[in-house]
Backbone as JSON, one array per atom type, in Angstrom:
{
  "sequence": "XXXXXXXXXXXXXXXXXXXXXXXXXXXXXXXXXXXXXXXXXXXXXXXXXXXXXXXXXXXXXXXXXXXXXXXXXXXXXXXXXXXXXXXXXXXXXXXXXXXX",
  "N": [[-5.55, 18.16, -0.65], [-5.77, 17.48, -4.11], [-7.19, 18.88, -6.6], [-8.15, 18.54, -9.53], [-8.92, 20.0, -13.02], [-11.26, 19.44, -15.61], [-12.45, 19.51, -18.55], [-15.49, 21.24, -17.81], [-15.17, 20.53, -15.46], [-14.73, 20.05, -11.69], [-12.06, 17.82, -10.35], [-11.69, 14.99, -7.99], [-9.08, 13.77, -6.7], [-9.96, 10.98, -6.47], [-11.82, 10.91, -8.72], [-10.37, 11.53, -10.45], [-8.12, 9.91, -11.41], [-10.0, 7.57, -11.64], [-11.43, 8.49, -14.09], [-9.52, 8.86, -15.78], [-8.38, 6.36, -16.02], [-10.61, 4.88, -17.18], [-10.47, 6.28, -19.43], [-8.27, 4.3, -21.18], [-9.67, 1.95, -21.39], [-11.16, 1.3, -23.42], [-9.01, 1.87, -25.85], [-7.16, 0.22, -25.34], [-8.88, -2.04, -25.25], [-9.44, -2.12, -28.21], [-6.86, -2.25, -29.2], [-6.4, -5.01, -28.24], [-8.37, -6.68, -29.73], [-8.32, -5.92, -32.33], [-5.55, -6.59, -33.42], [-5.74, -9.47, -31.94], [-7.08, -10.71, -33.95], [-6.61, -9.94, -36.35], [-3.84, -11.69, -36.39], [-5.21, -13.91, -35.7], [-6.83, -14.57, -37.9], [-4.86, -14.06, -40.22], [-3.16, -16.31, -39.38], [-4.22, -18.84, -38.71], [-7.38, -19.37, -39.8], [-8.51, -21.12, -42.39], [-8.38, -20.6, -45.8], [-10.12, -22.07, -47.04], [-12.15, -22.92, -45.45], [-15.59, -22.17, -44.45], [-17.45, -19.05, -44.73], [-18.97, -18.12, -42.25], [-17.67, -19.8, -40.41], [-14.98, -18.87, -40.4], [-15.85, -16.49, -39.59], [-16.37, -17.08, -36.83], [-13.93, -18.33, -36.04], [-12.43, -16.02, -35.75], [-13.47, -13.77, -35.18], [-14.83, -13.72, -32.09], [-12.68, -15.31, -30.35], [-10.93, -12.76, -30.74], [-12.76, -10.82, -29.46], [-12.73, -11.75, -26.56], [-10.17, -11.4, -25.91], [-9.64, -8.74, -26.33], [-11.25, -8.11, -24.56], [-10.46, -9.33, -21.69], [-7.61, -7.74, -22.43], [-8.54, -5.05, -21.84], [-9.78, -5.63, -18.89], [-7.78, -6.45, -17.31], [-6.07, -3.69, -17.19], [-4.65, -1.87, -15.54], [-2.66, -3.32, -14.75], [-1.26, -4.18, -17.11], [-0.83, -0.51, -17.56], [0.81, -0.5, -15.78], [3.21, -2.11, -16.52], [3.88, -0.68, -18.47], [4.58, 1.45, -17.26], [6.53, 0.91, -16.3], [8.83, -0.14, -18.21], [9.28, 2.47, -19.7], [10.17, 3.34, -17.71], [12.43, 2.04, -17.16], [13.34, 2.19, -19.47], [14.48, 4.62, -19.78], [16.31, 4.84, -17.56], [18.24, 2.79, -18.61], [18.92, 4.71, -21.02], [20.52, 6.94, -19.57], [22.33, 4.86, -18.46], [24.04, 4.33, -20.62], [24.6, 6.92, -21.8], [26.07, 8.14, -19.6], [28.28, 5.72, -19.74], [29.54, 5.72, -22.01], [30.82, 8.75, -21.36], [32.36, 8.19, -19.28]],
  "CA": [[-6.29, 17.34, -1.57], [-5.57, 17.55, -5.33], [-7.93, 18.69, -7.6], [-8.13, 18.27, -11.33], [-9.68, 20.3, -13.98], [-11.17, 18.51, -16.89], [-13.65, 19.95, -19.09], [-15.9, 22.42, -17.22], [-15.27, 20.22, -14.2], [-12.68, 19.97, -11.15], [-12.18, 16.12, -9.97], [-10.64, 15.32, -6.64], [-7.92, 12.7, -7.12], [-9.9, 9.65, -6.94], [-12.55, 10.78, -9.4], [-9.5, 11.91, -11.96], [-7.64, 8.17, -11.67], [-11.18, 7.02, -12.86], [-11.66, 9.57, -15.48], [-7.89, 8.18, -17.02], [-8.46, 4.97, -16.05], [-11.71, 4.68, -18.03], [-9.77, 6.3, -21.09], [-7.66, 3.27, -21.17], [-10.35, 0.73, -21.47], [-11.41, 1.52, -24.96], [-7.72, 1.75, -26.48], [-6.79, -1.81, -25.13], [-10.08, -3.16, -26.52], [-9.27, -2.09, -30.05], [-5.41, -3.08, -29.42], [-6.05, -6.58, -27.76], [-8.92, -7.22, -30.29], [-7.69, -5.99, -34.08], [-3.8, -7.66, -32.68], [-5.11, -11.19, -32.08], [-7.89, -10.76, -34.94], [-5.46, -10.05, -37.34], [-2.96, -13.11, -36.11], [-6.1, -15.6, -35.95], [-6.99, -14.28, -39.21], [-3.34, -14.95, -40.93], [-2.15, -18.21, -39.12], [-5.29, -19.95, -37.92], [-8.21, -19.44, -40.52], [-7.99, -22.1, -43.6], [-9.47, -19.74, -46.8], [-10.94, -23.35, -47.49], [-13.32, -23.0, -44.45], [-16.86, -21.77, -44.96], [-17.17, -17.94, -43.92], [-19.26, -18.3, -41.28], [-16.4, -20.52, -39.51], [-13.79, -18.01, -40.34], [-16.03, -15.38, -38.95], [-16.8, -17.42, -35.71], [-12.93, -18.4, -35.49], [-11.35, -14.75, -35.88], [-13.89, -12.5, -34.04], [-14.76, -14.42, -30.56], [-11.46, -15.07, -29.44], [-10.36, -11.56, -30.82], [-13.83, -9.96, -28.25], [-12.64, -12.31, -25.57], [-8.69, -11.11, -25.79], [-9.84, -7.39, -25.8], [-11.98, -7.78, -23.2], [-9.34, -9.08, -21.03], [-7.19, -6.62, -21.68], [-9.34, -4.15, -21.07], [-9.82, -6.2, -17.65], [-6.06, -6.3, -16.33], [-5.47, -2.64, -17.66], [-3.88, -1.85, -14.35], [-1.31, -4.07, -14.76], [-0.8, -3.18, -18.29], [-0.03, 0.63, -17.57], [2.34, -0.72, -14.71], [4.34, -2.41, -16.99], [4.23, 0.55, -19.75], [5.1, 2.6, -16.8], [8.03, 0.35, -15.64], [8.94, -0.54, -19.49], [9.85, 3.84, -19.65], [11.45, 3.74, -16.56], [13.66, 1.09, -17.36], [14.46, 2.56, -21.0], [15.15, 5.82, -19.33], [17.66, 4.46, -16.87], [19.16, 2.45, -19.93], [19.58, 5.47, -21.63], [21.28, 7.48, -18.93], [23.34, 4.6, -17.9], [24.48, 4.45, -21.68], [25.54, 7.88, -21.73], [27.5, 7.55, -18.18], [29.31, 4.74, -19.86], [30.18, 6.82, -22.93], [31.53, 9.54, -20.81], [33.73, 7.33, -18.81]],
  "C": [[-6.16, 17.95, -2.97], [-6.93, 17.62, -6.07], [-7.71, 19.27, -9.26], [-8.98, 19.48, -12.28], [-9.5, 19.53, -15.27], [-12.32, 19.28, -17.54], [-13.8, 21.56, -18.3], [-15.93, 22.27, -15.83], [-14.06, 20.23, -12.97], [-12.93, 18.95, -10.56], [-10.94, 16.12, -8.55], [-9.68, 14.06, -7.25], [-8.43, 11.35, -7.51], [-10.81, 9.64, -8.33], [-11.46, 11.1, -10.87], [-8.78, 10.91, -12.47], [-8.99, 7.97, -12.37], [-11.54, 7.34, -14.04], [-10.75, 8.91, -16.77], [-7.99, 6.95, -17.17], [-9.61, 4.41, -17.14], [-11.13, 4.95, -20.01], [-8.9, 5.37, -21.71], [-8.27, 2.03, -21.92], [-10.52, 0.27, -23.04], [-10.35, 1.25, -26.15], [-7.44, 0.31, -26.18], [-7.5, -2.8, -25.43], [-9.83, -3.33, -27.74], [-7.82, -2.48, -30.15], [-5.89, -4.27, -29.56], [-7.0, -7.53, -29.56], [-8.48, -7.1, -32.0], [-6.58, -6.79, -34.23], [-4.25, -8.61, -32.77], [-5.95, -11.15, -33.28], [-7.16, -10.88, -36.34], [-4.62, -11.22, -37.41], [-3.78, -14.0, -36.48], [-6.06, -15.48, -37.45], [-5.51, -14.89, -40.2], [-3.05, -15.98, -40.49], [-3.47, -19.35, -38.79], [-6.36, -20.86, -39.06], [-7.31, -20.04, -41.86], [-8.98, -21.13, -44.38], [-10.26, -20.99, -47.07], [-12.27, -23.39, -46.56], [-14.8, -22.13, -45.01], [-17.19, -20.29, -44.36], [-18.07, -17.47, -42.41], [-18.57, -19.0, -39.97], [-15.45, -19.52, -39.1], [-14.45, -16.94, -39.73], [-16.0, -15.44, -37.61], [-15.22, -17.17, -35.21], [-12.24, -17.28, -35.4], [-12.5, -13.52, -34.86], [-14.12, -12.88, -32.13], [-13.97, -14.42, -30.08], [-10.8, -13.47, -29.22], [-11.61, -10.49, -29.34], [-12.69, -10.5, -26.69], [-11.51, -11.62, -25.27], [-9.05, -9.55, -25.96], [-10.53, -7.45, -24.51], [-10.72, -8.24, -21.92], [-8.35, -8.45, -20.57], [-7.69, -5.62, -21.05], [-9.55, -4.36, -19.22], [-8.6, -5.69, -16.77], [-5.27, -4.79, -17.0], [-4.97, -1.81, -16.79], [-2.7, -1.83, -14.37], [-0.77, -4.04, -16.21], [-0.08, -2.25, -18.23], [0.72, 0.56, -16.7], [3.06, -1.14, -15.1], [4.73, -1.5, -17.91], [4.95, 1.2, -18.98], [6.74, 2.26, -16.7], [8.94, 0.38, -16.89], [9.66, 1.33, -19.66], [10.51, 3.78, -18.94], [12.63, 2.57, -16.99], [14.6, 1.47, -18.55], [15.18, 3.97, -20.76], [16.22, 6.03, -18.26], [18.8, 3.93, -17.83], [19.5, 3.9, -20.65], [20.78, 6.19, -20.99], [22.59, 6.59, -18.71], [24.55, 4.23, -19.07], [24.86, 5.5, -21.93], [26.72, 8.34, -20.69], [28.76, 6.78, -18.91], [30.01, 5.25, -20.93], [31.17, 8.05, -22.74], [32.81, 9.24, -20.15], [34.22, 6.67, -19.14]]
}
């Protein structure tokens, strides 16, 4: 059985996935939500609207689309993970082909 040190503590395997997993949540909130906030904000919002509109239309969806990610952040770092592995086979198989 694997255990972790973190702090002043030592975590067995499943409590150290949760530990990382939890550090995740936070980062993909402030991605998913500044990312579409920003977009609504530039393509959506008319400066002609009244700012109470533009505040409704650019932060809500932007909560909703962090929170989501935050949700499927699973499947997120399975594609980050795959997304490395794939650029790190591309690289190798780009120096192979260079060689031969």
């Amino acid at each position: 059985m694997a255990r972790y040190r973190v702090g002043n503590r030592f975590l067995s395997q499943e409590e150290y996935d949760a530990e990382q997993d939890g550090k995740w949540m936070p980062g993909l909130f402030l991605v998913g939500a500044l990312g579409s906030g920003f977009l609504l904000h530039t393509y959506v919002v008319n400066p002609a609207w009244h700012a109470a509109i533009c505040f409704i239309v650019t932060v809500f969806p932007a909560v909703v689309i962090g929170c989501l990610l935050a949700r499927f952040r699973r499947i997120i770092i399975m594609l980050i993970d795959l997304g490395i592995a794939l650029l790190v086979i591309a690289v190798v198989i780009g120096i192979l082909v260079k060689i031969v």
